[in-house]
C-alpha positions in Angstrom: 112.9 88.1 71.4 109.6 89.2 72.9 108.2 92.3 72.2 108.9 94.0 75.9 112.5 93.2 75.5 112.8 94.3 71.8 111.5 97.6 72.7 113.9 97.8 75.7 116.8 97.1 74.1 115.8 99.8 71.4 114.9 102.8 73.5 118.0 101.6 75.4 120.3 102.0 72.6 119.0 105.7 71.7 119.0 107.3 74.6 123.2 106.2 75.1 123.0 107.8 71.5 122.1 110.5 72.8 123.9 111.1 75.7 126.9 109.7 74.4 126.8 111.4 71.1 127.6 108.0 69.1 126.0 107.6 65.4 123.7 104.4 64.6 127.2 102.8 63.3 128.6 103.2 66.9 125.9 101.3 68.9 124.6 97.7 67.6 123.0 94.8 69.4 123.9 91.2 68.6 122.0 88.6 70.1 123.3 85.2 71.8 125.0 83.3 69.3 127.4 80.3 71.2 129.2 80.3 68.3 129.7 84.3 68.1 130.8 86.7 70.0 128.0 86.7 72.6 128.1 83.4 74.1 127.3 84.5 77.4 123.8 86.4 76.3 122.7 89.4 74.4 124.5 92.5 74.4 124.7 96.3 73.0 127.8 96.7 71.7 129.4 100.4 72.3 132.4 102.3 70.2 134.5 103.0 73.2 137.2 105.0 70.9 138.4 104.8 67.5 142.0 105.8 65.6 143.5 104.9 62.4 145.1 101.3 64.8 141.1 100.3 65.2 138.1 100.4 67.6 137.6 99.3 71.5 134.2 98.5 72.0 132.4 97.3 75.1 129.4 94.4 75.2 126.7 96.0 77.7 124.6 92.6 79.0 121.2 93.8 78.2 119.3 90.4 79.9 120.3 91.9 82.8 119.4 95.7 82.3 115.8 94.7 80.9 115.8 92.3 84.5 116.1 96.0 86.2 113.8 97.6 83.8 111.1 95.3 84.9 112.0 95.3 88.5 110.4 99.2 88.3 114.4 101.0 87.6 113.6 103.4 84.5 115.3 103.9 81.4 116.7 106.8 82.0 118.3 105.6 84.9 119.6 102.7 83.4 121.0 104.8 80.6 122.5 107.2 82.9 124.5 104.2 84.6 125.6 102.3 81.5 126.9 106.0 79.9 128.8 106.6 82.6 130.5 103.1 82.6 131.2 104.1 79.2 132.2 107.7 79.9 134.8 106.2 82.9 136.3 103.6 80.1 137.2 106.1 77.6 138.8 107.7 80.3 140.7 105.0 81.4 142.2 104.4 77.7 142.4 100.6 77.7 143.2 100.7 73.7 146.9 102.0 74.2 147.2 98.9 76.1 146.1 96.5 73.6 147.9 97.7 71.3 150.8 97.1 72.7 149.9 93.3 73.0 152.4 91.9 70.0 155.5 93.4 72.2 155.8 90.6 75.2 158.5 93.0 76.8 155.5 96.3 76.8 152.7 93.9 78.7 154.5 91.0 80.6 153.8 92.9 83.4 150.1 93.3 83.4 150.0 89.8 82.8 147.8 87.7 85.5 146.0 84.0 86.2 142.1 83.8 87.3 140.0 81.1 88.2 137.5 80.1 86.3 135.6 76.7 86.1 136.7 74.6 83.0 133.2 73.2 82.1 131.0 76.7 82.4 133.5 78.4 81.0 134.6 75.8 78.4 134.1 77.5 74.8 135.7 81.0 76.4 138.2 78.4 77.3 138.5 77.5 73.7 141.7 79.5 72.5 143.0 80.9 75.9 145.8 80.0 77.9 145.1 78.1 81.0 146.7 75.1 83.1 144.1 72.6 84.3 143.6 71.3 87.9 140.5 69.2 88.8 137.6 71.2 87.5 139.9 74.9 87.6 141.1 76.5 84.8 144.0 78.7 85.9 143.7 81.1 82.7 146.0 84.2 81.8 145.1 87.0 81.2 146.0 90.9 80.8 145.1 94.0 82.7 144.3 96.5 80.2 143.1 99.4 82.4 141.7 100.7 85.7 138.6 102.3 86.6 137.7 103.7 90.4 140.1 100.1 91.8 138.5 97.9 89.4 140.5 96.2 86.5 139.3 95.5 83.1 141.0 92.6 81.2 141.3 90.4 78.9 142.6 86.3 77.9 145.5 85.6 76.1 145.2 83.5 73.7 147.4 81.1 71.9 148.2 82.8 69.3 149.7 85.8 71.0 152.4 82.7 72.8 153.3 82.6 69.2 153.7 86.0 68.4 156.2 86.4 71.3 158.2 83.3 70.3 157.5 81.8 74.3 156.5 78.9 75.8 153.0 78.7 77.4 155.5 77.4 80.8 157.3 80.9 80.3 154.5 83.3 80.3 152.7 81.7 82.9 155.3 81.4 85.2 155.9 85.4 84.6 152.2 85.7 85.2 151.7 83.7 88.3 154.0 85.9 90.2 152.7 89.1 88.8 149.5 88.0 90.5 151.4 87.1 93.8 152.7 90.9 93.8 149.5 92.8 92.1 146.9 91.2 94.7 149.3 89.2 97.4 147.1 86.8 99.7 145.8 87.2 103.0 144.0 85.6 105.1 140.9 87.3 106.8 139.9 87.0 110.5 136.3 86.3 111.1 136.0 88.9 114.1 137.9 91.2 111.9 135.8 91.6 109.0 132.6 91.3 111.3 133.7 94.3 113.1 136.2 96.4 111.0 134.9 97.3 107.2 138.4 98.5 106.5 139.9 95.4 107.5 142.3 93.8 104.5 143.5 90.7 106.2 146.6 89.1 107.3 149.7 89.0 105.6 150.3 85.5 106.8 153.4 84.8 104.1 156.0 87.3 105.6 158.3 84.7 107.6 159.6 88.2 109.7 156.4 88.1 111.6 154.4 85.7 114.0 151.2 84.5 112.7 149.6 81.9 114.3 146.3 80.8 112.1 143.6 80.0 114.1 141.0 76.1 113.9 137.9 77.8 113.6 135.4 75.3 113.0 134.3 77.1 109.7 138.1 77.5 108.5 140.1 80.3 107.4 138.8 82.9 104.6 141.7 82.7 102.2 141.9 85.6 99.2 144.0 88.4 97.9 144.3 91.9 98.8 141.4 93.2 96.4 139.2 89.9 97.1 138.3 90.1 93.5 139.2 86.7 91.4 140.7 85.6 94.6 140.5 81.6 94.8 143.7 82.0 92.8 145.8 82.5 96.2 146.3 78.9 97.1 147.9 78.5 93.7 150.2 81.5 94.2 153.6 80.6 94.4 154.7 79.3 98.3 151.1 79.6 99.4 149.9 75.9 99.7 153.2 75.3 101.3 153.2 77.7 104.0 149.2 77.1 105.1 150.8 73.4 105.2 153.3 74.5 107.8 151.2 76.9 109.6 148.3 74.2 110.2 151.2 71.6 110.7 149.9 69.1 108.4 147.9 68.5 105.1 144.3 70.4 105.0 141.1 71.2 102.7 140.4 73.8 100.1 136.5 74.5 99.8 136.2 77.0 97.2 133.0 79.1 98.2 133.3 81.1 95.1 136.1 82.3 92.4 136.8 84.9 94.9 137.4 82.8 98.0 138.6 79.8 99.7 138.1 78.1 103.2 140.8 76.2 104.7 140.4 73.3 106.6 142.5 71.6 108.7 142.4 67.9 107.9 142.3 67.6 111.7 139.0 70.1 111.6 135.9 69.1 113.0 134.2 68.1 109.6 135.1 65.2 107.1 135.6 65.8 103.7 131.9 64.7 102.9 130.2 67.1 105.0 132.5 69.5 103.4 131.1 69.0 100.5 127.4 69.0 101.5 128.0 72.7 103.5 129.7 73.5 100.0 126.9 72.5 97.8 124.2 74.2 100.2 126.7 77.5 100.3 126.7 77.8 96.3 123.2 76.9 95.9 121.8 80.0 98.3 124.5 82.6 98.2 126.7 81.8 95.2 125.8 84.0 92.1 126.2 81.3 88.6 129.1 83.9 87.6 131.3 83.4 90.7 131.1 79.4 90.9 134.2 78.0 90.7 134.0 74.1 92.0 131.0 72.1 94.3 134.4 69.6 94.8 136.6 69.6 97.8 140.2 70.0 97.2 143.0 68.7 99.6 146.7 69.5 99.5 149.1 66.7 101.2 152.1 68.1 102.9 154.2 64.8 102.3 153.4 65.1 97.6 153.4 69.0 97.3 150.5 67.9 95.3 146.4 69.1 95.4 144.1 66.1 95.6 140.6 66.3 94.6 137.4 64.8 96.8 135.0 62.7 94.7 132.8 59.4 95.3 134.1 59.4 98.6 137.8 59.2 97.2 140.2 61.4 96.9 142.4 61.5 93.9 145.6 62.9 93.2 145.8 65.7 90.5 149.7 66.3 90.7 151.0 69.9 89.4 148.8 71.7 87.7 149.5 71.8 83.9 148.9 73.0 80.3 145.9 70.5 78.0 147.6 68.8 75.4 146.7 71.0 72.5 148.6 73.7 74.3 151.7 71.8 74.5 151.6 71.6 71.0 151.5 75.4 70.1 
């Protein structure tokens, strides 16, 4: 740790002190251990709340903070932000949710699946709960709270299938349509969100209404309701089937980030290997590292009800997405 960022992280650490009126026990820095509890970098650990059940504590991402710091943002600043994060959390009381998490019947339904890439992600990956498809880990996990329309979560892990007495098959199931009902898809209209900044997309899965989905030549913008974490929409339940009948055939799934998908008509203008060059070019310039999900090209066939998966000039079937072998063991 240089001495720049040492000092940083230190001044950091007393002024939320300060303003958040926590003792020297309440506010502790650990840094990255891939073996620990900060895999992902350094961080400030802060006592969110306490009772007699235990502590919630947040990680704070200091790499990033000190990145600020030294773009010219001050301290204080940077204080006054993280505090209030802080301040909003305690509000929020995520801790009476976790509680709760040894009774199935209390949380099943805050229960929801994200996308996440297997190999970036893979010691995270390490006691969760996730089916596997190509290079996407379809993992569960829980809301625990809401702060100003953002959700704060976290994985199940294997263990907690246990405590419940359920299958991994069960719970996921009961997850996947959670997600289908707390953030439904949609598919968003190019002109639309050029011109309308309110614009939430089409609801394209209601069979009562007429949608006719348009060939653009740079696909269809498919996510969710709240956008956030929503590559997961072709794997909702019914979704792959009805983009299928809407395009009239098989098409391609080009995951620009976690968050979104483009659709492709097989039919479309551009072959699956120029696909995948646009792809890699997209996630090289605009794609932040946390938001990658897959540089591959996915297809889904019409005829299999299966997802293939582009690579070497080949695509390869990857069936139904499913549990890794250690988890059918559990």
């Amino acid at each position: 740790m240089n001495k720049k960022y040492e000092e940083f992280v230190g001044c950091l650490r007393h002024e939320l002190m300060e303003r958040l009126g926590l003792g020297e026990k309440q506010i502790y820095f650990e840094e990255r251990d891939e073996n620990g509890m900060t895999p992902n970098g350094d961080r400030l650990f802060v006592e969110v709340r306490a009772s007699a059940a235990g502590k919630e504590v947040c990680g704070i991402h200091t790499e990033e903070l000190f990145e600020d710091y030294e773009d010219g943002v001050s301290i204080e600043t940077i204080a006054n932000t993280v505090a209030g994060e802080v301040l909003k959390l305690r509000a929020a009381g995520f801790f009476e949710k976790t509680k709760n998490l040894n009774d199935y019947e209390k949380i099943k339904g805050d229960l929801f699946i994200r996308p996440l890439n297997r190999k970036l992600y893979e010691k995270e990956l390490s006691k969760a709960v996730y089916k596997v498809i190509g290079e996407i880990a379809l993992v569960l996990y829980m809301q625990v709270g809401k702060a100003e329309n953002r959700i704060a979560s976290m994985k199940i892990r294997r263990e907690n299938l246990n405590e419940w007495g359920l299958s991994a098959e069960t719970v996921f199931d009961t997850a996947l349509l959670n997600t289908y009902f707390i953030s439904p898809p949609r598919i968003y209209l190019w002109e639309e969100m050029l011109s309308n900044p309110d614009y939430s997309g089409e609801c394209f899965m209601d069979l009562n209404n007429i949608f006719q989905i348009d060939n653009y030549e740079v696909g269809n913008c498919l996510s969710t309701v709240r956008k956030t974490n929503g590559g997961v929409a072709i794997f909702l339940p019914g979704v792959a089937q009805r983009l299928a009948h809407l395009l009239n055939g098989d098409f391609y799934v080009v995951f620009t980030s976690i968050h979104e998908a483009m659709i492709h008509s097989v039919d479309s203008l551009y072959p699956p290997e120029d696909l995948e060059r646009i792809l890699k070019e997209t996630i090289m310039e605009a794609t932040p590292e946390e938001d990658f999900l897959t540089d591959k090209i996915y297809k889904y066939s019409r005829k299999t009800g299966t997802f293939w998966i582009y690579k070497d000039g080949t695509f390869f079937n990857l069936g139904v997405p499913e549990f890794l072998e250690q988890e059918r063991k559990m």
